[in-house]
N, C-alpha and C positions, 0 to 999 in steps of 0.2 A: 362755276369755277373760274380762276379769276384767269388763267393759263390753260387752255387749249394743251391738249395731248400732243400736237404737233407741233406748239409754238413750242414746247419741250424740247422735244427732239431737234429740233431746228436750234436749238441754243444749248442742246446737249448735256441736260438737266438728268442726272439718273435719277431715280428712285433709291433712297438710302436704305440700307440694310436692313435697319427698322422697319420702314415701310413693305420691303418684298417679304418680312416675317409675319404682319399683321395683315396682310393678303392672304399668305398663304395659308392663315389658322383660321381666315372667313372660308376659304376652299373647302377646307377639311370641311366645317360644319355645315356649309350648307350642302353638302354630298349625301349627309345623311338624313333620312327619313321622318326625324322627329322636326328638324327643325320648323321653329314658328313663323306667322308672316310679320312677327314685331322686331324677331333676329333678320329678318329677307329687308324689312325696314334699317335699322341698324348699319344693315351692312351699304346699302343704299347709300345713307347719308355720310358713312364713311370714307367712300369714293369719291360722293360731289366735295368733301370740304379741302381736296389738294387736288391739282391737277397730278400728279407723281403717285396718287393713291391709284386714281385711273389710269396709269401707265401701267404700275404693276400688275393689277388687276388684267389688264387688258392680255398681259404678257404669259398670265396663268391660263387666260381661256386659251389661246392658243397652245402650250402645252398640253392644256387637257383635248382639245379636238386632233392635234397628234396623236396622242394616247387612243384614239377611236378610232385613227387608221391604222395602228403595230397589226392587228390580224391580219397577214394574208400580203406584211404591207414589209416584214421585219427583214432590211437590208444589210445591217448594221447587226454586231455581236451584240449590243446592250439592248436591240429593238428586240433582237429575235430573241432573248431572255424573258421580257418584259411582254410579249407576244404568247410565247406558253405559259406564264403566269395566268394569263387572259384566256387561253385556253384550259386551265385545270378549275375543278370542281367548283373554287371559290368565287367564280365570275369576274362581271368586270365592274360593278361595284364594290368590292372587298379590294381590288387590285388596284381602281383611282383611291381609295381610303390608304391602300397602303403607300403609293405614292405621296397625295397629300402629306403622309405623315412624313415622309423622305423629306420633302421640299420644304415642313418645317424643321426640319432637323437641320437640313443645310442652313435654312439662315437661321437658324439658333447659332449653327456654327463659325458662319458669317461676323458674329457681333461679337462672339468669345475666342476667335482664333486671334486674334492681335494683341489679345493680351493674357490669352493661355499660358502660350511659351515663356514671358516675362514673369510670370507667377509659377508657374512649377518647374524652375530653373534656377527660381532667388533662396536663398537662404531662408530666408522667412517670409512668408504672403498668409493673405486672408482672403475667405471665399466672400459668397454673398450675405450680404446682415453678418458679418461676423469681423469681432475686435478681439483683438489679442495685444496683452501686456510682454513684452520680453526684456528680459534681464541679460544683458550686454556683460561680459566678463569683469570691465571694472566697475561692474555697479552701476552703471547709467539704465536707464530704463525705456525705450521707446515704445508707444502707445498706437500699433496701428489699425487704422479704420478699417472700413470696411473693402474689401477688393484693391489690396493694398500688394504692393511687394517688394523686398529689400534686401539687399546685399551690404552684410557686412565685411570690411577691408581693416583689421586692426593690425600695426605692425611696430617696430621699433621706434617707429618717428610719428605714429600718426594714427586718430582714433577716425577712420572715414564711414559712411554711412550712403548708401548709392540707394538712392531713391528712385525705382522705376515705374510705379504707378503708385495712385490714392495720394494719400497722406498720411502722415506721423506728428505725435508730438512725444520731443523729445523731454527726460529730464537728466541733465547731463553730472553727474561726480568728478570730482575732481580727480586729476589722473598725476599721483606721486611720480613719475616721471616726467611733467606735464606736457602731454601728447596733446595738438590741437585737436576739437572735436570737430569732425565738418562733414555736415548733411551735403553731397552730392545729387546733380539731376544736369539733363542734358543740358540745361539753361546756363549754372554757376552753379554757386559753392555759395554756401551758411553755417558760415565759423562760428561755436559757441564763445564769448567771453561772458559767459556766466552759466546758467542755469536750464530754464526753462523755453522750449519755445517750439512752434509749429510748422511744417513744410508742409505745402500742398500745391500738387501738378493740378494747373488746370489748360490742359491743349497745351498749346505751344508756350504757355508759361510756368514761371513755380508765385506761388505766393509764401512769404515768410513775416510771421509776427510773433513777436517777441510779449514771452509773461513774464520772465522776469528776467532781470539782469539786461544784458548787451549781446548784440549779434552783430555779424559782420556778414553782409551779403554781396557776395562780385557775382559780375554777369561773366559767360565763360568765355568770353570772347580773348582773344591774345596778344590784343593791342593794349596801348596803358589802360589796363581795368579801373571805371570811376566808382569802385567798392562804396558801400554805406555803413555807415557803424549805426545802429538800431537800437533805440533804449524801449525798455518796457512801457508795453503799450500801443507802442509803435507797428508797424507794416511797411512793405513794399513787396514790389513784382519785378520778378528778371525775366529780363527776355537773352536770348544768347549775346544782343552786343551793350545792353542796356541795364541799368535800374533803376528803378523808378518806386521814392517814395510813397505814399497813400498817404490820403488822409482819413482815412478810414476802412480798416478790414471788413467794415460789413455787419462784425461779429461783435456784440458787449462781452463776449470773451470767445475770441479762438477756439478755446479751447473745451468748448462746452459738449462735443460729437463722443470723444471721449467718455463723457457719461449718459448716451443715450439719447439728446435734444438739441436743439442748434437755438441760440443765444443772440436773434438777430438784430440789427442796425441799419436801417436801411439797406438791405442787399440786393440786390438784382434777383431778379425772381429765376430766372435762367442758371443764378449759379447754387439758389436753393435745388432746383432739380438736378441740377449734378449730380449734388452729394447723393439728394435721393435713393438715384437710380442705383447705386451700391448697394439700398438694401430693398429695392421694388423686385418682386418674384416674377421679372415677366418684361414685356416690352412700354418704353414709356415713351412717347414718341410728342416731339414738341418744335416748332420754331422759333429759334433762338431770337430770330433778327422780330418778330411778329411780335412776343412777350416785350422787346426791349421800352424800357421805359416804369415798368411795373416793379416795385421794390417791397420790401417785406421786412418788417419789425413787430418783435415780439420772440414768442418761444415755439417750437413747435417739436413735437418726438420724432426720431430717426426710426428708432424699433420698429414702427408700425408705418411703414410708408403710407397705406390706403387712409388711416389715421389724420397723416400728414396732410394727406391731398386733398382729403373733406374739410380742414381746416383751410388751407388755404383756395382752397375753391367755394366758401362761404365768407370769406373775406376780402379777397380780391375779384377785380373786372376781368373773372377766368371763368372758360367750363373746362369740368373735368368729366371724359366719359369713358365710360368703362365696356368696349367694345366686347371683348372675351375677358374670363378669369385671369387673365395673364396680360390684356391688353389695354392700355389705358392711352390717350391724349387729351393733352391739355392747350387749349387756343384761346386767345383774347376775345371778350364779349364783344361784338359789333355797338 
C-alpha cells in the first residue's frame, strides 16, 4: 500500500463512506461458513489496494472483538441489550450476522442520508435507474435523470425551477404572459432565451449546455454578475462567484442520458462514473484524482451500469472488480 495506516491517521485521512460500506459487506460474508478461500483471497487484495480500505477494516475487527467481551462485560444500556441477544438461543454467530448486517445498514445509510431529505421533500425527485418526464403547467416539459430532485416556484412574474440534486433537461414553451424560465441551483441561475437545454450538479458546480436556442447563465454571486449568454451547442460551468465558458461539454449531445446512453466526447472518465453511479445497484467506489487523465469517447448505455463498466473496462487502462454483488471499483492499470 502506498500509505501506512498510520501515516493516515497522522494526516487525518478518514475512510469514505463508500469504503466503511464495502468493509462492512466483506464482514458479513466472511462470518459465515460457506465462504471460499478465492472470497478470503478477494478480500485480501481489497485491503492492500488503499491504505483507508485497511483503516476501515482494521476498525471493524475491533468492533467485532468488543462484541466478544458484551458477555459478562455489558456496562452500558446498548451493551447489556446486545449482551442478552448473545445469551438467547440464537448464539453468537447469528448475533455478529446480525450486527454485520446493522453496520451495513448504517453505511448504506451513510451515503443515502444527504441526499434523502433533498429528494423526499422536493416536488418532484427520482430514485435509482429511474427517469421521469414531467409536464410543468405551461406546457414546458423537464426530463429528469436518474436520483434527481426538484422544486417547482411558478408565480405571477416568474417561471423558476430549483435544482437540488442530478440533472434535468429542460424543454421550455413559451409563456403568454412571458414569465422568464430560470433553472436555479446553489451555484446561479439558467435563463431560458429559447428552447432547449440541460442543468447538471456536479459537486460544488452546475454545468449548463444549450440544444437549442440561447441561455443565459449567472454565477450566484451578488457582486456585478459576468452572466454568459449561450448559443446552441455551447457549455459552461458556474461556480458561486464565476462562469466559465467550455469548450467542450464532454457530450456529442448533452442530451443523450435522456434516452438511455451517454453520447460521449472526450469526457473525463470520473465524470462518466458520476452519472453511473445513479443507476449502479450498490457501491462504486473510485479515485477521482487516480483516473484523472483517462477520457472516453464513443456511446455507451446508462440502463445497465455492470453493461457499462465491462465496456469501459475493455477499453480503457482500467480494472474493474467486482468485490460483492453490489460492490464494485474501479482503479487505473499500473
Amino acid at each position: 500500500m502506498g500509505n501506512s495506516v498510520a501515516d493516515l491517521l497522522a494526516r487525518d485521512c478518514e475512510p469514505s463512506a463508500e469504503v466503511v460500506a464495502v468493509a462492512a459487506q466483506w464482514f458479513v460474508r466472511l462470518q459465515e461458513a460457506d465462504v471460499s478461500e478465492q472470497e478470503r483471497a478477494q478480500c485480501r487484495q481489497w485491503r492492500q489496494a488503499d491504505a483507508t480500505h485497511d483503516l476501515a477494516w482494521r476498525r471493524l475487527e475491533t468492533l467485532w472483538r468488543n462484541f466478544d467481551d458484551l458477555e459478562g462485560k455489558a456496562a452500558e444500556p446498548a451493551q447489556a441489550a446486545m449482551a442478552n441477544l448473545a445469551a438467547q438461543k440464537r448464539g453468537k454467530r447469528r448475533v455478529k450476522r446480525t450486527l454485520g448486517a446493522a453496520i451495513c445498514c448504517a453505511g448504506v445509510a451513510v451515503l443515502l442520508s444527504e441526499v434523502m431529505h433533498l429528494h423526499l421533500l422536493a416536488d418532484h425527485h427520482t430514485g435509482l435507474a429511474q427517469r421521469e418526464i414531467v409536464t410543468l403547467a405551461d406546457g414546458s416539459e423537464l426530463t429528469l435523470d436518474a436520483r434527481t430532485a426538484v422544486d417547482v416556484r411558478y408565480s405571477s412574474t416568474e417561471r423558476r425551477i430549483v435544482l437540488r440534486d442530478g440533472q434535468i433537461l429542460a424543454q421550455v414553451n413559451h409563456d403568454r404572459d412571458n414569465r422568464p424560465f430560470i433553472i436555479q441551483t446553489e451555484q446561479g441561475t439558467a435563463t431560458a432565451l429559447g428552447t432547449r437545454y440541460t442543468v447538471s450538479l456536479l459537486g460544488n458546480k452546475t454545468q449548463v449546455s444549450v440544444i437549442e436556442s440561447n441561455v443565459r447563465a449567472c454565477p450566484q454571486s451578488k457582486l456585478p454578475p459576468a452572466c454568459a449568454d449561450l448559443k446552441r451547442g455551447q457549455s459552461a460551468t458556474l461556480s458561486a462567484d464565476t462562469v466559465s465558458r467550455m469548450e467542450t461539454s464532454g457530450y456529442s449531445d448533452p442530451a443523450s442520458w435522456a434516452q438511455g446512453y451517454l453520447a460521449l466526447d472526450n469526457q473525463p472518465l470520473s465524470r462518466v462514473l458520476y452519472v453511473l453511479k445513479a443507476y449502479h445497484m450498490g457501491v462504486m467506489w473510485y479515485d477521482e484524482r487516480k483516473l484523472e487523465g483517462i477520457r472516453v469517447s464513443g456511446v455507451i448505455p446508462i440502463d445497465d451500469s455492470g453493461q457499462a463498466l465491462n465496456i469501459l473496462g475493455r477499453t480503457l487502462p482500467i480494472e474493474v472488480r467486482q468485490y460483492m454483488p453490489w460492490a464494485v471499483t474501479i482503479t487505473k492499470k499500473e
